[in-house]
C-alpha positions as CSV (number, residue, x, y, z in Angstrom):
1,X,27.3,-7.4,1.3
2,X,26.8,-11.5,1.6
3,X,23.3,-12.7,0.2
4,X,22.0,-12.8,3.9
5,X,22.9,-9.5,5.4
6,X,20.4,-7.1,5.9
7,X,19.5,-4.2,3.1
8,X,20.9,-1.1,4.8
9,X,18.4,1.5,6.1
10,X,18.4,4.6,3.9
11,X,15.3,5.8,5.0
12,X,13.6,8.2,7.9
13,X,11.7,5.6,9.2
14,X,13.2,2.6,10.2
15,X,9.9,0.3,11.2
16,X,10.2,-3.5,11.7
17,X,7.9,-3.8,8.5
18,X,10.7,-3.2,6.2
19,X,13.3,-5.7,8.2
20,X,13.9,-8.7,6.2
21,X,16.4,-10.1,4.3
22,X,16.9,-9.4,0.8
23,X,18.0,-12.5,-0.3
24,X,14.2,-13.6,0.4
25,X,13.3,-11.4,-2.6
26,X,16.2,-11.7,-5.5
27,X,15.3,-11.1,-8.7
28,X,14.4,-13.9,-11.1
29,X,14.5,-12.3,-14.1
30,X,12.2,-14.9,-15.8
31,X,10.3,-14.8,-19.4
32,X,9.9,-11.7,-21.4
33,X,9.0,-8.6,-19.7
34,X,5.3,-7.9,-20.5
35,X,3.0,-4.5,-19.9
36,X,3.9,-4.2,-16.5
37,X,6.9,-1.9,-17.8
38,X,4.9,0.9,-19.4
39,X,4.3,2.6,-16.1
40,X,8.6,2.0,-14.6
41,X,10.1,3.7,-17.8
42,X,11.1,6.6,-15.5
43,X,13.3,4.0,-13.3
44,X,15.8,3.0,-15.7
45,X,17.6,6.5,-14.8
46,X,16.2,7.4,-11.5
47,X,18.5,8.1,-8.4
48,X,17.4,5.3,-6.1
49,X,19.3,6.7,-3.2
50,X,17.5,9.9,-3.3
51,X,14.2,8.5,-3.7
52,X,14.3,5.9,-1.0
53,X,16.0,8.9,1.8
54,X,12.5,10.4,0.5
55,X,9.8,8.2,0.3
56,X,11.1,5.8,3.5
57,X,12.0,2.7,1.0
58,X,15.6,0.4,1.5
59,X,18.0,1.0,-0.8
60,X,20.5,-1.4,-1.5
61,X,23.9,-0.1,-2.7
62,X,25.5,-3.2,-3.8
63,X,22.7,-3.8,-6.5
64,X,21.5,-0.6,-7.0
65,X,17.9,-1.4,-5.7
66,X,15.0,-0.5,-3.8
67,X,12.5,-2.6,-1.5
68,X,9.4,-1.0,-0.5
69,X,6.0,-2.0,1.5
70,X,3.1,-2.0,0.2
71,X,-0.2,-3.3,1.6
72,X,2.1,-5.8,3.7
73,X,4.0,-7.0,0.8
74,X,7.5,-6.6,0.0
75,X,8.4,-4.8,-3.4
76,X,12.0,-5.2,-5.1
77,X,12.2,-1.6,-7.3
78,X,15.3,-1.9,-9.9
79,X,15.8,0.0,-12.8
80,X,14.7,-2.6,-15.1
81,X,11.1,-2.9,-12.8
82,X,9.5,-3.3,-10.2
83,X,9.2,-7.1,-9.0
84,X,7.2,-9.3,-6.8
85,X,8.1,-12.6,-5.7
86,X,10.8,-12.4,-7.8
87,X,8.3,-11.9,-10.8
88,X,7.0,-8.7,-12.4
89,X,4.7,-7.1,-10.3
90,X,0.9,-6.6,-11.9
91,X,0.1,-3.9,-13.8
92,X,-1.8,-1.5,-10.8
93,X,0.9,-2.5,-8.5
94,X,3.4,-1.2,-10.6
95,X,1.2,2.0,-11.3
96,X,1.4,3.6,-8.0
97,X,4.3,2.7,-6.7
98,X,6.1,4.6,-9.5
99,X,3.6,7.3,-9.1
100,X,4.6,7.6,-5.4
101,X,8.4,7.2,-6.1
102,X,7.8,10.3,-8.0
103,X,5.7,12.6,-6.6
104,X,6.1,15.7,-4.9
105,X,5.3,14.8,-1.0
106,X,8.1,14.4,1.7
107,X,6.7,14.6,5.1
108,X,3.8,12.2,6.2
109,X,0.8,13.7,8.2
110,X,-2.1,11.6,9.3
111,X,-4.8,13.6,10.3
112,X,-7.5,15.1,9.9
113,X,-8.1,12.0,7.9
114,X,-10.1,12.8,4.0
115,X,-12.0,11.1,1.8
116,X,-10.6,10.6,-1.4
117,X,-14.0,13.1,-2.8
118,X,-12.2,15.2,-0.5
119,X,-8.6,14.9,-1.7
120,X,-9.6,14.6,-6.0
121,X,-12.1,17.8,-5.3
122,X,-14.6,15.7,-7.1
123,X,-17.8,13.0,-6.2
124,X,-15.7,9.7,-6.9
125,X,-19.3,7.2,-7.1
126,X,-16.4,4.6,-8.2
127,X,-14.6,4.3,-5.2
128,X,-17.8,3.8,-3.3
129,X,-18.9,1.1,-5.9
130,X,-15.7,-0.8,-6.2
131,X,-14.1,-0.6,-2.7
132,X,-16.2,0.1,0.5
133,X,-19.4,-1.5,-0.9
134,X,-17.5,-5.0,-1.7
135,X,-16.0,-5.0,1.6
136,X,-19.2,-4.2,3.3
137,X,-20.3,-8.5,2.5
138,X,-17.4,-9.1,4.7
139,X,-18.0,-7.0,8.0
140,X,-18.5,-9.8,10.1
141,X,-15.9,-11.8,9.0
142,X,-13.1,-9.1,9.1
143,X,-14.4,-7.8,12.9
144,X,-14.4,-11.4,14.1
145,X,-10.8,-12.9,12.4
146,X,-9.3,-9.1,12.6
147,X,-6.6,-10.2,15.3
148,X,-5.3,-12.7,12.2
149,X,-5.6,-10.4,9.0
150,X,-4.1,-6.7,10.0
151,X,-0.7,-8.4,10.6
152,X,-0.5,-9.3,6.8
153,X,-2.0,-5.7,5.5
154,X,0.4,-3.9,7.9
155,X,-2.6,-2.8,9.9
156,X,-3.7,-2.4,13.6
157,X,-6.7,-1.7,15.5
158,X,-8.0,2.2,15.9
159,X,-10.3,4.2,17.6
160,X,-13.4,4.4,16.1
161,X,-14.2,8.1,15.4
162,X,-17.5,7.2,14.7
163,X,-18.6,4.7,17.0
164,X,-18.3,2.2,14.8
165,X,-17.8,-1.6,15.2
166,X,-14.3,-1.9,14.0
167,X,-11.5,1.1,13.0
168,X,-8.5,-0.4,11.6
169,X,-5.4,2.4,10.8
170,X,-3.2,0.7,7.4
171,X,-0.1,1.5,6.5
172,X,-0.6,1.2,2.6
173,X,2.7,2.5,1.8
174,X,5.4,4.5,3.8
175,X,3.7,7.6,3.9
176,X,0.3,7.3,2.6
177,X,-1.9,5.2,5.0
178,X,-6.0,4.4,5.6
179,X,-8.1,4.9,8.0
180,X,-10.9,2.2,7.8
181,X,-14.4,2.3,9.9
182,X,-16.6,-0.7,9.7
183,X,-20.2,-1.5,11.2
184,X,-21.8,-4.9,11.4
185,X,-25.4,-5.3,10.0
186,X,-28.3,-4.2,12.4
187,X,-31.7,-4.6,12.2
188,X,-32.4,-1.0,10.7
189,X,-29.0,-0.5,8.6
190,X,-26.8,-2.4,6.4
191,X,-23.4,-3.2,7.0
192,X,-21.0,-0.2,6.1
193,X,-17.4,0.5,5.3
194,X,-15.8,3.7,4.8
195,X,-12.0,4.1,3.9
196,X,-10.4,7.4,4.4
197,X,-6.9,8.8,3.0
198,X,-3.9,10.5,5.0
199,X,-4.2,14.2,5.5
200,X,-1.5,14.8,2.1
201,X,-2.1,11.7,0.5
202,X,-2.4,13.7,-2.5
203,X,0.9,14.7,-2.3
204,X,2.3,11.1,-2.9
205,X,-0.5,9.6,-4.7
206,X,-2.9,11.1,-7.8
207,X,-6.2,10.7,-7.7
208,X,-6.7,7.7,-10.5
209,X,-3.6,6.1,-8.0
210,X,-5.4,6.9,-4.9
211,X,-8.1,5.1,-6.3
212,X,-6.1,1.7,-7.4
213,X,-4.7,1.6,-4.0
214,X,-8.1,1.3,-2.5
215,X,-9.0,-1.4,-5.1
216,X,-5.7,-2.9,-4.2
217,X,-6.7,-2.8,-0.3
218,X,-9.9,-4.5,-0.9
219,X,-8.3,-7.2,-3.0
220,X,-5.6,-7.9,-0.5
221,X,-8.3,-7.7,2.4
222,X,-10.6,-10.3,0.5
223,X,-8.0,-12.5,-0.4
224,X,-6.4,-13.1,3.2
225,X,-10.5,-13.7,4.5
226,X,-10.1,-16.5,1.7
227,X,-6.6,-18.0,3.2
228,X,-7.3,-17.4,7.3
């Protein structure tokens, strides 16, 4: 395979997200590894082709390699890490996509959409404070440059089931996506955002990951209202 062909497809679902070239994503192997390979110890003997066929990532046979989407960005999985922009990816990132490499769950189903209280079985006050309250500052400005920002999070418009101002549906990774409802300020209530899980996102994701991956979101959202 020539550095500009495309990874082969080893995956059930072959979306345009994962369709570029992996020569736009080589590893640079760069300083010293650092903490971000505490959570990818289980890679260095992992059967990538196996994992990708399950999870919907690329595998690429001629380096032994994985890319997979998350949030909109491209991850290179190898069995020395998991790299982004040709440098080690951060900690979190890391975190869950090794935890979803390895879980349990197979088949994607969307709906009924759950809260994460709902998936963990316990009152998670953290997710509230951390994710949907943060985002809830940026209604306004998400609603009115929305056409501009889903492209880069994977995202597209939804049907509110709520009658809210703005649903967004996310593909977060392959198989676990988010269902986001989001309502503008009024004169009686605050603005509000509140992000729900896929139906068996538990089966891909724990809850402590669950949890990173909506921290994650809100960065990622936050940081594209800063750049568009």
């Amino acid at each position: 395979m020539g550095p500009t062909s495309p990874v082969p497809l080893h995956s059930r679902e072959k979306a345009p997200f994962f369709l570029v070239l992996w020569h736009n994503c080589r590893y640079n192997p760069g300083p010293r590894k650092t903490e971000s390979e505490t959570p990818v110890k289980a890679l260095e003997t992992a059967s990538f082709p196996e994992i990708a066929d399950r999870v919907s990532a690329l595998y690429n046979e001629e380096e032994d390699a994985m890319m997979l989407g998350m949030l909109g960005k491209d991850y290179v999985i190898r069995h020395s890490g998991i790299y982004l922009h040709g440098q080690a990816a951060p900690v979190g990132h890391a975190a869950v996509i090794v935890d979803y490499l390895f879980s349990a769950g197979d088949t994607f189903i969307a709906a009924p959409w759950r809260s994460i209280g709902d998936l963990s079985g316990a009152s998670v006050p953290e997710f509230r404070k951390k994710v949907e309250l943060p985002l809830a500052h940026y209604v306004s400005e998400i609603i009115t440059r929305a056409r501009t920002l889903l492209p880069h999070l994977d995202a597209k418009p939804a049907d509110s089931m709520i009658s809210s101002d703005m649903a967004m549906r996310v593909r977060a990774l392959p198989k676990v996506s988010l269902h986001v409802e989001m309502s503008q300020e009024t004169q009686d209530f605050p603005a509000e955002v509140w992000v729900l899980y896929s139906n068996n996102a538990l089966e891909f994701l724990k809850p402590s990951s669950l949890q990173e991956l909506g921290e994650l979101f809100k960065e990622r959202l936050v940081s594209l209202l800063r750049i568009y």
